[in-house]
MOPAC internal coordinates of N, CA, C and O (Angstrom, degrees):
PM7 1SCF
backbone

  N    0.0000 0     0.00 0     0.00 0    0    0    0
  C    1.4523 1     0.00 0     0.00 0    1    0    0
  C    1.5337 1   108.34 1     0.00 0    2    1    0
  O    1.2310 1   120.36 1   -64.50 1    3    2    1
  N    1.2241 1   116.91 1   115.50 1    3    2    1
  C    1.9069 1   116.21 1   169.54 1    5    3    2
  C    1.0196 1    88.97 1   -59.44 1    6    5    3
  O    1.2310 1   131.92 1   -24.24 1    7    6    5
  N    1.6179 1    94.59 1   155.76 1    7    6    5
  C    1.5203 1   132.09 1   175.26 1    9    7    6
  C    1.5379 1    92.25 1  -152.28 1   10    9    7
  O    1.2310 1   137.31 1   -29.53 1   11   10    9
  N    1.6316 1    84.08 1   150.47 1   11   10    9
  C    1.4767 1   127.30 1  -167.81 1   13   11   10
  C    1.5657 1    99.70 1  -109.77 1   14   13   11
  O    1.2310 1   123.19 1   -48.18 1   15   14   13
  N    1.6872 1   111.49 1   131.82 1   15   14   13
  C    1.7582 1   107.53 1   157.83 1   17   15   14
  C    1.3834 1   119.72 1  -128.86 1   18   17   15
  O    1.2310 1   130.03 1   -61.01 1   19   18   17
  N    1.3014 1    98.25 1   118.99 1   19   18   17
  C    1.5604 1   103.92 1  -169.11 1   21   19   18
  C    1.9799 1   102.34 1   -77.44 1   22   21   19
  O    1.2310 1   116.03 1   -21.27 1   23   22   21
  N    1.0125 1   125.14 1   158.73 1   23   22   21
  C    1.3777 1   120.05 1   177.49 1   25   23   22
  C    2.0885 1    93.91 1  -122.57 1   26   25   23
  O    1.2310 1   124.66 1   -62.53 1   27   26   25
  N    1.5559 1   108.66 1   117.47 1   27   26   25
  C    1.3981 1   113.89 1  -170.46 1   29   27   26
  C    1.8974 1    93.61 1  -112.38 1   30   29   27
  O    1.2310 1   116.86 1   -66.84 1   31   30   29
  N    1.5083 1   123.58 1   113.16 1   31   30   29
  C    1.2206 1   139.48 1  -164.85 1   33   31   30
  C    1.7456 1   100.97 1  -125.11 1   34   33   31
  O    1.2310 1   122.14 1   -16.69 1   35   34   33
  N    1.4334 1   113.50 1   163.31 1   35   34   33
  C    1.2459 1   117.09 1   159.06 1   37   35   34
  C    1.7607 1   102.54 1   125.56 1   38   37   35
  O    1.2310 1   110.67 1   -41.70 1   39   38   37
  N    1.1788 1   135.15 1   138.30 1   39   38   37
  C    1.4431 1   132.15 1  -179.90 1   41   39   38
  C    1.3156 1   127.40 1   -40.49 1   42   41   39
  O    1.2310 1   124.77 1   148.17 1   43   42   41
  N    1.7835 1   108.44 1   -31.83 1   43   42   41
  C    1.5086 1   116.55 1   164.92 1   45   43   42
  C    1.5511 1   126.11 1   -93.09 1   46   45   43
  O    1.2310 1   128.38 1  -171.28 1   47   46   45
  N    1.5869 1   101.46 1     8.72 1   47   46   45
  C    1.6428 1    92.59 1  -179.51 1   49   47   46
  C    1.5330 1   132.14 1   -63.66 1   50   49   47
  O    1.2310 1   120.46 1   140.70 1   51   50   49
  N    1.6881 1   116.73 1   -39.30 1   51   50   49
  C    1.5726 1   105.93 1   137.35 1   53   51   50
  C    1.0479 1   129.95 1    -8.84 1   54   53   51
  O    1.2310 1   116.26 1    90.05 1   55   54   53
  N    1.5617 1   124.71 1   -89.95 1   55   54   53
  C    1.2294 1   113.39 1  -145.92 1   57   55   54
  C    1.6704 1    91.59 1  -105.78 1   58   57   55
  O    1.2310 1   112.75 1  -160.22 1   59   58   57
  N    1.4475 1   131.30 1    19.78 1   59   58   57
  C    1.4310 1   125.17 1   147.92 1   61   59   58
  C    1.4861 1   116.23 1   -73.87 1   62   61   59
  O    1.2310 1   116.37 1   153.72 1   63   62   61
  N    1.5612 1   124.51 1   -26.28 1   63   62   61
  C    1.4221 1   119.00 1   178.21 1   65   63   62
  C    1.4808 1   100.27 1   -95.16 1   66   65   63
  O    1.2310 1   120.75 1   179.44 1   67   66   65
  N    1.2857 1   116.18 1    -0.56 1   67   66   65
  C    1.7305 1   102.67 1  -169.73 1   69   67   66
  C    1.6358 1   100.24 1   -71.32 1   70   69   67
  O    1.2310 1   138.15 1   111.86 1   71   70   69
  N    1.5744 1    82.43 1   -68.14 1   71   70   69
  C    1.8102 1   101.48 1   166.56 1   73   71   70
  C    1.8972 1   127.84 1   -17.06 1   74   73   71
  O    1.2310 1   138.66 1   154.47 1   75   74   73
  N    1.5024 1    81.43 1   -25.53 1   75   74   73
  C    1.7902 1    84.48 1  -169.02 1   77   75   74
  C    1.5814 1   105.01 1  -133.98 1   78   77   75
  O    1.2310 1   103.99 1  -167.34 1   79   78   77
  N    0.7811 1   147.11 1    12.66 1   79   78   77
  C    1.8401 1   148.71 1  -165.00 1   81   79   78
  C    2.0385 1    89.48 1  -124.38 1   82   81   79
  O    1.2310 1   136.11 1   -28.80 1   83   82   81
  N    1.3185 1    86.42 1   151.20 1   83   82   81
  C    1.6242 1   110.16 1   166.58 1   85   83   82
  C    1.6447 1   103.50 1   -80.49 1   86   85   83
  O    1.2310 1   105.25 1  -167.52 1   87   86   85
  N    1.0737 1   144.92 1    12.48 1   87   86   85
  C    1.1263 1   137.79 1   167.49 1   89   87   86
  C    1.6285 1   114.47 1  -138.43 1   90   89   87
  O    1.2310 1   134.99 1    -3.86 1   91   90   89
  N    1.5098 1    88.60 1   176.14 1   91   90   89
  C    1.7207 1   101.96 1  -160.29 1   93   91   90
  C    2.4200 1    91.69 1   -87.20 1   94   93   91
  O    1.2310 1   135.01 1   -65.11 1   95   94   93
  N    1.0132 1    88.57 1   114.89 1   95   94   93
  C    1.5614 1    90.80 1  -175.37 1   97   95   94
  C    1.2349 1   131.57 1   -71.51 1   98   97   95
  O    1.2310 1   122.35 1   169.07 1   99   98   97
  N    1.6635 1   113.10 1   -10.93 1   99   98   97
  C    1.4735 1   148.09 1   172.55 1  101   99   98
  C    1.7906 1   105.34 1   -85.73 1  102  101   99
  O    1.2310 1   124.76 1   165.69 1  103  102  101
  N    1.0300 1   108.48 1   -14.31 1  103  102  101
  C    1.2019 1   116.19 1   163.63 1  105  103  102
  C    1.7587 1   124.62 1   -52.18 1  106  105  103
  O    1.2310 1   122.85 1   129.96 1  107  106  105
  N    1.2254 1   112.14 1   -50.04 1  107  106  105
  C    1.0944 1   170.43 1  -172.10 1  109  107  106
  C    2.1600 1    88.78 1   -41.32 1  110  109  107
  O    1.2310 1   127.72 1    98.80 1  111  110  109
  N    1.4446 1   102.74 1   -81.20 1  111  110  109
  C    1.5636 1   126.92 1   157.07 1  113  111  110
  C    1.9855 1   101.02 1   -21.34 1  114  113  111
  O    1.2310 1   123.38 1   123.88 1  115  114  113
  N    1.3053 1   111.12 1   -56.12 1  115  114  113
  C    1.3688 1   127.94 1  -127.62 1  117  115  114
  C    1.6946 1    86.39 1   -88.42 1  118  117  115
  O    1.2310 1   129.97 1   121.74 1  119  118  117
  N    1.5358 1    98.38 1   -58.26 1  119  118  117
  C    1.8296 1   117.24 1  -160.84 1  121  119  118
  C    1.5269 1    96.46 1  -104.97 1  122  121  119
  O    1.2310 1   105.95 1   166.82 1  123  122  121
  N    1.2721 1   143.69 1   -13.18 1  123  122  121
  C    0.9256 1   119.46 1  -147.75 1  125  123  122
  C    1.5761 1   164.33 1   105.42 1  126  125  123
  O    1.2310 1   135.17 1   113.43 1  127  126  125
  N    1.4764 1    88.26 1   -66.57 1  127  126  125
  C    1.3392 1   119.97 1   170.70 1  129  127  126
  C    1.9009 1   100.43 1  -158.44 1  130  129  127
  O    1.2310 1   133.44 1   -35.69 1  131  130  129
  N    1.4065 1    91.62 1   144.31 1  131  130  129
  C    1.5452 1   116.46 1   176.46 1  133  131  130
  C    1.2467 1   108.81 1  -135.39 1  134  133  131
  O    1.2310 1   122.68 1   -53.63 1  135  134  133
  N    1.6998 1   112.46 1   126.37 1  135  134  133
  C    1.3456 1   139.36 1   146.78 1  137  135  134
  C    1.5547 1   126.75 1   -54.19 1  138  137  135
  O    1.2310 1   125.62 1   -84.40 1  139  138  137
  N    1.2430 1   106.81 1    95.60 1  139  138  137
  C    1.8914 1   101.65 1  -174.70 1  141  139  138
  C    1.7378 1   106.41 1  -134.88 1  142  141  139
  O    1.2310 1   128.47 1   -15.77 1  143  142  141
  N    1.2278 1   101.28 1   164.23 1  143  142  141
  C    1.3946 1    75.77 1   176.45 1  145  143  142
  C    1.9785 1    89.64 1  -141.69 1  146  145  143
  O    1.2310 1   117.61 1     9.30 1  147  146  145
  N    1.2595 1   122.16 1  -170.70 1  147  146  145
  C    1.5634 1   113.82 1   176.38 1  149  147  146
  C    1.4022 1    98.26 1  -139.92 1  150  149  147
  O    1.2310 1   124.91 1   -24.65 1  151  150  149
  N    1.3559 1   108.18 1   155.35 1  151  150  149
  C    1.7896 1   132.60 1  -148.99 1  153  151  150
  C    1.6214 1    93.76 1  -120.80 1  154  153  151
  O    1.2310 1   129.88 1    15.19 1  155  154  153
  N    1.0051 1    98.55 1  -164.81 1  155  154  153
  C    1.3162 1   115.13 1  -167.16 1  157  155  154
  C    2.0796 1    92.49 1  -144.75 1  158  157  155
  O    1.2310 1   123.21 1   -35.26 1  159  158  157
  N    1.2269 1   111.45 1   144.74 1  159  158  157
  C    1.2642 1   117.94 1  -171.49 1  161  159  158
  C    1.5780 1   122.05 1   -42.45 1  162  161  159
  O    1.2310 1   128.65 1   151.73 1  163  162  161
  N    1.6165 1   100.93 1   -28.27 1  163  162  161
  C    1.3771 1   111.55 1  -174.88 1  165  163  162
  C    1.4512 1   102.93 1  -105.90 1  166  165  163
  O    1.2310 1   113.80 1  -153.85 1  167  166  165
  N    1.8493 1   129.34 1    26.15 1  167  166  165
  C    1.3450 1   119.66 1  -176.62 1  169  167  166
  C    1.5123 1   135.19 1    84.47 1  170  169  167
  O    1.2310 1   133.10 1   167.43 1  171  170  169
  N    1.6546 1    92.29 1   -12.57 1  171  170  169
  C    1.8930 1    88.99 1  -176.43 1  173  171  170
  C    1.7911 1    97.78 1   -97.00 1  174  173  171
  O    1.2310 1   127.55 1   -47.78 1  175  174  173
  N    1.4079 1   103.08 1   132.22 1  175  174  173
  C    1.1922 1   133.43 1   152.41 1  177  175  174
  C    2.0420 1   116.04 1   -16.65 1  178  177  175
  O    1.2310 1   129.19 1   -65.88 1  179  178  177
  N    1.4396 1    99.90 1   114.12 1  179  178  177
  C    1.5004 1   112.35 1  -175.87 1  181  179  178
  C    1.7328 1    91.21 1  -118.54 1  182  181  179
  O    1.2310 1   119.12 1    99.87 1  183  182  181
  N    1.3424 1   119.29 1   -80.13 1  183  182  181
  C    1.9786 1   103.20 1   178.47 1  185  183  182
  C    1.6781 1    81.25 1  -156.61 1  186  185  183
  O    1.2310 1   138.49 1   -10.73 1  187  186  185
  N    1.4218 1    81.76 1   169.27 1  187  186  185
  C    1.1799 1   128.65 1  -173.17 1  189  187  186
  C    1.5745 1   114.24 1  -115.14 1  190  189  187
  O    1.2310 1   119.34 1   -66.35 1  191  190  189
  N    1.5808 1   118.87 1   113.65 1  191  190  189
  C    1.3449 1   116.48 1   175.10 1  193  191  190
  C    1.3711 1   111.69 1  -156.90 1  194  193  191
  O    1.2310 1   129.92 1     0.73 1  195  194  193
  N    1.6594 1    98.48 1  -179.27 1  195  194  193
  C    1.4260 1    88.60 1  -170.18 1  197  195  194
  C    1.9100 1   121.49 1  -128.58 1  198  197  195
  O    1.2310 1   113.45 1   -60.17 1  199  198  197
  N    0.8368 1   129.99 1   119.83 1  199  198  197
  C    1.5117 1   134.78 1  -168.32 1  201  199  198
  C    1.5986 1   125.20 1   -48.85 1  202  201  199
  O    1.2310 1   113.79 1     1.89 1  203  202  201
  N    0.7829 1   129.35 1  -178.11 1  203  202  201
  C    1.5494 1   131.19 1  -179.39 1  205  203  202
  C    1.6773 1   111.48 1   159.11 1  206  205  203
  O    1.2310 1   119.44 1   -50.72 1  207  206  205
  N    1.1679 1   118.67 1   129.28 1  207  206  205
  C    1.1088 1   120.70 1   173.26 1  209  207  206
  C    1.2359 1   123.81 1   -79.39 1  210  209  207
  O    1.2310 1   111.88 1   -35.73 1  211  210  209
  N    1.4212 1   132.92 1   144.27 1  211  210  209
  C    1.5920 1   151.14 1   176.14 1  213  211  210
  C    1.2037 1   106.62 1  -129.53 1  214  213  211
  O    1.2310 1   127.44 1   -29.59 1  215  214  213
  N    1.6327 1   103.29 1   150.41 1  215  214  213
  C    1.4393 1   105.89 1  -165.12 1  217  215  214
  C    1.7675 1   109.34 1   -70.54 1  218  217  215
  O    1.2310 1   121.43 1   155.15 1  219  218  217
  N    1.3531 1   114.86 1   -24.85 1  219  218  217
  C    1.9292 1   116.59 1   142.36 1  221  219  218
  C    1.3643 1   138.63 1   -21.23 1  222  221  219
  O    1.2310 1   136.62 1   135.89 1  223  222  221
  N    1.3589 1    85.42 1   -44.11 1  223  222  221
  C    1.7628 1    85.53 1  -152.14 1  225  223  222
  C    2.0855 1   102.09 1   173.68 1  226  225  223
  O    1.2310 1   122.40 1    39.35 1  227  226  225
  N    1.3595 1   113.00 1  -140.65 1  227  226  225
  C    0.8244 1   139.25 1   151.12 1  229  227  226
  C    1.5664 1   133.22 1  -105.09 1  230  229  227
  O    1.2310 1   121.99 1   -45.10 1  231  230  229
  N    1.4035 1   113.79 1   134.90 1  231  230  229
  C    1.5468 1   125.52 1  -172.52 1  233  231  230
  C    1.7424 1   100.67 1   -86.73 1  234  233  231
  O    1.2310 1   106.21 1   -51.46 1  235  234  233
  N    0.8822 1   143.22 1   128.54 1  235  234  233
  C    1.6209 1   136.31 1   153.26 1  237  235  234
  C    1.1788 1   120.88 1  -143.82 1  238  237  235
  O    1.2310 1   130.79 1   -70.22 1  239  238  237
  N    2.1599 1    96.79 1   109.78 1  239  238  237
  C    1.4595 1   109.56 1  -165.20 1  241  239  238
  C    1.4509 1   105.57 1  -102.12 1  242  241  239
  O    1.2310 1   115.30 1   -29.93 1  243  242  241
  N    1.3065 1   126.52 1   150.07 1  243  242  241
  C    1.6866 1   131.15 1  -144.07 1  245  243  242
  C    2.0969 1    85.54 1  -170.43 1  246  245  243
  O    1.2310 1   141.39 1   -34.77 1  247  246  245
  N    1.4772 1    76.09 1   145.23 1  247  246  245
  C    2.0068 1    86.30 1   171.16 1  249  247  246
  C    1.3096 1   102.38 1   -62.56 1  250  249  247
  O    1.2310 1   129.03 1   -30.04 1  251  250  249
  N    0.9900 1   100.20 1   149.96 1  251  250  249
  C    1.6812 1   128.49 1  -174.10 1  253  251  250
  C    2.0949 1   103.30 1   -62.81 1  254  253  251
  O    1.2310 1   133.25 1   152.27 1  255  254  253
  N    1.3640 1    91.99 1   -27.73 1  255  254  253
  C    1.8639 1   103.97 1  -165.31 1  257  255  254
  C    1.7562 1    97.85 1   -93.62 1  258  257  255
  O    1.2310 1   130.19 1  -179.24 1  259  258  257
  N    1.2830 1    97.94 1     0.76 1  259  258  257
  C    1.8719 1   105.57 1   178.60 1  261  259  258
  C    1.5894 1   110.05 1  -115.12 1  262  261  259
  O    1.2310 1   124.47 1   162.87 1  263  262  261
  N    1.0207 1   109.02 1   -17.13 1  263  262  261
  C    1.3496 1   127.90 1  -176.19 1  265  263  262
  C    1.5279 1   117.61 1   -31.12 1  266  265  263
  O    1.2310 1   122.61 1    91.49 1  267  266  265
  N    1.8022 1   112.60 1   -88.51 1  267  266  265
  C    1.0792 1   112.10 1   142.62 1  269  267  266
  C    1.1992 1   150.16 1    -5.31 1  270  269  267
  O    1.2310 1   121.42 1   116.28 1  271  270  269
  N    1.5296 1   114.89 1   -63.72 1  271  270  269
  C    1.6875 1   104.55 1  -172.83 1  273  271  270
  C    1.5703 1    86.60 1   -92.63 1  274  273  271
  O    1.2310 1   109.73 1   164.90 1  275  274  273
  N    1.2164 1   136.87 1   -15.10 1  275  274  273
  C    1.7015 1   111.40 1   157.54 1  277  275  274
  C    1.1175 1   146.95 1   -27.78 1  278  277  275
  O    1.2310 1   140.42 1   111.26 1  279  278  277
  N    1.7851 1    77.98 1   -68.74 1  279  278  277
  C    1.8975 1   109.55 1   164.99 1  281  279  278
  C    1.4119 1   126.73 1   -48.02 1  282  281  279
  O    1.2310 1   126.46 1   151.53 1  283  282  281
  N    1.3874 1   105.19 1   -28.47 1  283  282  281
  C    1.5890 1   120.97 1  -163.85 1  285  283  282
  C    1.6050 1    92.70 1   -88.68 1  286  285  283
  O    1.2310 1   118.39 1   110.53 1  287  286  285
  N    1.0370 1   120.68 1   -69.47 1  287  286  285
  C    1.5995 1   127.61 1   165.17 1  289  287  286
  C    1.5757 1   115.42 1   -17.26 1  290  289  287
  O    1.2310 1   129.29 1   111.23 1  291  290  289
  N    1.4809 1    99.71 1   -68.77 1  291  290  289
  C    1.6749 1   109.05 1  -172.51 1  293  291  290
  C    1.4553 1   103.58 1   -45.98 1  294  293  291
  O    1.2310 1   126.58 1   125.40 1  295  294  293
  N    1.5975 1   104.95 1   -54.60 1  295  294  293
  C    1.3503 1   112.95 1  -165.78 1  297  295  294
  C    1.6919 1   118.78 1   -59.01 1  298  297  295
  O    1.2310 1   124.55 1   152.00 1  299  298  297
  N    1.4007 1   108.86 1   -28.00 1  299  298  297
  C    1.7409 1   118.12 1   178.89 1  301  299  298
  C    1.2864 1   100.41 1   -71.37 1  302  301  299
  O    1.2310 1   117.33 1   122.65 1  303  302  301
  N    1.0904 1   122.69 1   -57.35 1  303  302  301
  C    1.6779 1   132.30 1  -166.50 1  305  303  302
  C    1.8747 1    94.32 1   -64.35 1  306  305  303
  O    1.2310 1   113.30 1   142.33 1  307  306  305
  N    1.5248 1   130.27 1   -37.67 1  307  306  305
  C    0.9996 1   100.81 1  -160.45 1  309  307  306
  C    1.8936 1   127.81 1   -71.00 1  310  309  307
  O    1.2310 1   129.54 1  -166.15 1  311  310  309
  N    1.5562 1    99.22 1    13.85 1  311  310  309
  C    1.7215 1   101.84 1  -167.74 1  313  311  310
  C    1.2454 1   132.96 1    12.10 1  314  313  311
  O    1.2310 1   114.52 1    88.89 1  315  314  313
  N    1.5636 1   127.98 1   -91.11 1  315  314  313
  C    1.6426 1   127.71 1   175.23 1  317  315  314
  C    1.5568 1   106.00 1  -105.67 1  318  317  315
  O    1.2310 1   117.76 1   157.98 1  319  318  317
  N    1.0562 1   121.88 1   -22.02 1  319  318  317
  C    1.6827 1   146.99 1  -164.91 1  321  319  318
  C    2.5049 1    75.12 1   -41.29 1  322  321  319
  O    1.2310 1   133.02 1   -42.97 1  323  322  321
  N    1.4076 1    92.44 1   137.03 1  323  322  321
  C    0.9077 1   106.29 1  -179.43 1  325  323  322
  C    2.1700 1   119.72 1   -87.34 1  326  325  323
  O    1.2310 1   125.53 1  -108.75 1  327  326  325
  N    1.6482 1   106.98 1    71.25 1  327  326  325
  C    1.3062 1    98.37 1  -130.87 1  329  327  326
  C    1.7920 1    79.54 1  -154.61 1  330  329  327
  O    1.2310 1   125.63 1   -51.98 1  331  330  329
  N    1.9566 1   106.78 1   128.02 1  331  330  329
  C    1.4108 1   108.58 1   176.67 1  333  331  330
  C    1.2095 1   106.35 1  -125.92 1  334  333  331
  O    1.2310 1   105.70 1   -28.80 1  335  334  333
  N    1.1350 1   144.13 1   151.20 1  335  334  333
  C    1.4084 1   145.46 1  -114.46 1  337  335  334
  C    2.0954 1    91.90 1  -169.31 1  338  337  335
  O    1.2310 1   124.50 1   -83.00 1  339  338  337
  N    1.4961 1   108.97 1    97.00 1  339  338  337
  C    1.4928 1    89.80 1  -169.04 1  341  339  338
  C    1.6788 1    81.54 1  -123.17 1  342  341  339
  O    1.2310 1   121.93 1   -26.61 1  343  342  341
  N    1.3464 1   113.92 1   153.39 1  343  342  341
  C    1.7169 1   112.45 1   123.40 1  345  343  342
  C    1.2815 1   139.89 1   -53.23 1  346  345  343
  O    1.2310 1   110.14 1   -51.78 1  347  346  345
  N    1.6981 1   136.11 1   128.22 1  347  346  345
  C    0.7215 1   126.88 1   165.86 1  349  347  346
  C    1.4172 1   124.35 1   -99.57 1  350  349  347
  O    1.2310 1   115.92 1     2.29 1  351  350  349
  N    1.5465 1   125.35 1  -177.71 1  351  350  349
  C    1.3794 1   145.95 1   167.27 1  353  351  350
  C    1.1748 1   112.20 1   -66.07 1  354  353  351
  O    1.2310 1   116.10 1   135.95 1  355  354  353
  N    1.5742 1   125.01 1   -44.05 1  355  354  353
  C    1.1182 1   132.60 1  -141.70 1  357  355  354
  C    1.8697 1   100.70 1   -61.15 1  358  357  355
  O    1.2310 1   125.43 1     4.82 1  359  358  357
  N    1.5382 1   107.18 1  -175.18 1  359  358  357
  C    1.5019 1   108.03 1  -175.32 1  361  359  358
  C    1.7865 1   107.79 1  -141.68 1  362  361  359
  O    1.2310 1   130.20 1   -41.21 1  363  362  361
  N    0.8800 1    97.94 1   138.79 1  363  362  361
  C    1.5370 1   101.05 1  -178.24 1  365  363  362
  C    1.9217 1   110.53 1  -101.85 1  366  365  363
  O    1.2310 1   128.59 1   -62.99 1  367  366  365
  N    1.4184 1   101.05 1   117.01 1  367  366  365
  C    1.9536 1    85.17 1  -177.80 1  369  367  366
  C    1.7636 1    97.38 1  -126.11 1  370  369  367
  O    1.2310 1   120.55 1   -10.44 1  371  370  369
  N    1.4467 1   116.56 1   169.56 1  371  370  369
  C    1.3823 1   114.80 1   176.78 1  373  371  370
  C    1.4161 1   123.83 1  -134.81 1  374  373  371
  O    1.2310 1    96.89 1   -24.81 1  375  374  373
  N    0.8721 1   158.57 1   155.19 1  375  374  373
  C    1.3580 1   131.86 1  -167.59 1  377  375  374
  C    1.0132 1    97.00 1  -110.72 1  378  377  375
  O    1.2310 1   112.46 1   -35.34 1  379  378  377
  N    1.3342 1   131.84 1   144.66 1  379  378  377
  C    1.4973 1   163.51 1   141.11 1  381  379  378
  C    1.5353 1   132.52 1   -40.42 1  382  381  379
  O    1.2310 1   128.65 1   120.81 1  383  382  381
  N    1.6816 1   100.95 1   -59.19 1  383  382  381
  C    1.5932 1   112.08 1   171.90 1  385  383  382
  C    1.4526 1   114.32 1  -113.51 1  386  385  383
  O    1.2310 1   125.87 1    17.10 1  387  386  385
  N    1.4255 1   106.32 1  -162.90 1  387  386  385
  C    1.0670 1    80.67 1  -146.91 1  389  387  386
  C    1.9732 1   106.03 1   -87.88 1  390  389  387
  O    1.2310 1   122.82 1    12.49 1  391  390  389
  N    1.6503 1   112.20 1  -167.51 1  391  390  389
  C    1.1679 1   122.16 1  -134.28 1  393  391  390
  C    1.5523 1    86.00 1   -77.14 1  394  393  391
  O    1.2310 1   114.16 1   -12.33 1  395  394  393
  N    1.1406 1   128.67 1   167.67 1  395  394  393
  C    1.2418 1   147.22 1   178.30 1  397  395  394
  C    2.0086 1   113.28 1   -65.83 1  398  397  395
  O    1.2310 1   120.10 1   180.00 1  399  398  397

């Protein structure tokens, strides 16, 4: 399945995804990587992805077919919140056999 990584930067990007993700985003520091996904006001399911820090900002990689109405989301919610919201280049791969 492609996947998409958005790169989310800016002094408020913390606590702009805290505000809005099913997970604790400070987590993040702790584990690494965080599993969150974002809702819709009334609870139904928009995507599912997963966090990682860059020395930028935040990494958040999501299927490529979720991508979009993510982006569109992030971008409504982001109002004055000091916070840029890009696509990246980058590539996501997984290995198959076994481990190296």
């Amino acid at each position: 399945m492609p996947r998409t990584i958005l790169r989310i930067t800016g002094t408020d990007a913390r606590d702009f995804l805290q505000g809005l993700v099913t997970n604790d985003v400070a987590r993040i520091d702790r584990d690494g990587i965080v599993y969150a996904a974002l809702l819709t006001p009334q609870g139904k399911y928009i995507a599912d992805f997963f966090l990682v820090t860059d020395e930028d900002g935040i990494l958040l990689d999501v299927a490529s077919a979720l991508a979009p109405a993510l982006m569109q989301r992030l971008t409504m919610y982001k109002l004055r919140a000091d916070v840029r919201i890009e696509e990246t280049t980058l590539n996501v791969s997984r290995g198959t056999g076994p481990a190296p």
